[in-house]
C-alpha positions as CSV (number, residue, x, y, z in Angstrom):
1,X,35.7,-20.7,-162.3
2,X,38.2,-18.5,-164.5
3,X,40.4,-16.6,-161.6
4,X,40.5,-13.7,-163.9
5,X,36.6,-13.6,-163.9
6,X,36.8,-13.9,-159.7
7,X,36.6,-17.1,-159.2
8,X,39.5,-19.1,-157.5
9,X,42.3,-21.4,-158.8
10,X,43.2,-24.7,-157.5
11,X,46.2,-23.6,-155.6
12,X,43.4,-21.2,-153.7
13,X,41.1,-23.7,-153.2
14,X,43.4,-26.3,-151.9
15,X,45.1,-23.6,-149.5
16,X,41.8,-22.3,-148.1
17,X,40.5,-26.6,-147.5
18,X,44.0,-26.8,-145.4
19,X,43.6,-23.5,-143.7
20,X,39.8,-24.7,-142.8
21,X,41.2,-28.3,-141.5
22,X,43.8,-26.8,-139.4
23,X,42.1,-24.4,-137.9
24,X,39.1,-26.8,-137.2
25,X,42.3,-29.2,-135.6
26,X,43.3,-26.5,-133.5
27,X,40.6,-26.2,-131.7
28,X,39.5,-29.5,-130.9
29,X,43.2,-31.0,-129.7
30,X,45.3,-28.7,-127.0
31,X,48.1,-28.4,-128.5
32,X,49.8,-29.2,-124.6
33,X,48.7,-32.7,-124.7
34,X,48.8,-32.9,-128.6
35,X,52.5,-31.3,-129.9
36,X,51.8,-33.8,-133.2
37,X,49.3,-34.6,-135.4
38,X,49.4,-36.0,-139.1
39,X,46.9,-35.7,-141.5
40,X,46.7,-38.0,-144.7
41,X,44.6,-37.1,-147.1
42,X,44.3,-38.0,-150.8
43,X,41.5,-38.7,-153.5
C-alpha cells in the first residue's frame, strides 16, 4: 500500500509489529522477576 493513498510504510509496519510484541511481553513476564529480556528476530 502507497502511504500517500493511506496505507502504511515499512517503517510503520515494522514499528507497530514491535509495539504489538512488547506490549504482548509486558504482560505475560513481571517485570520484578524479569528486569531483561531479549528478543531475536529476523527473516
Amino acid at each position: 500500500m502507497d502511504p500517500a493513498l493511506g496505507g502504511f510504510s515499512l517503517y510503520q509496519l515494522m514499528e507497530m509489529a514491535a509495539f504489538s510484541v512488547a506490549c504482548s511481553i509486558s504482560q505475560v513476564y513481571d517485570k520484578k522477576t524479569h528486569p531483561r529480556i531479549l528478543v531475536c528476530v529476523g527473516p
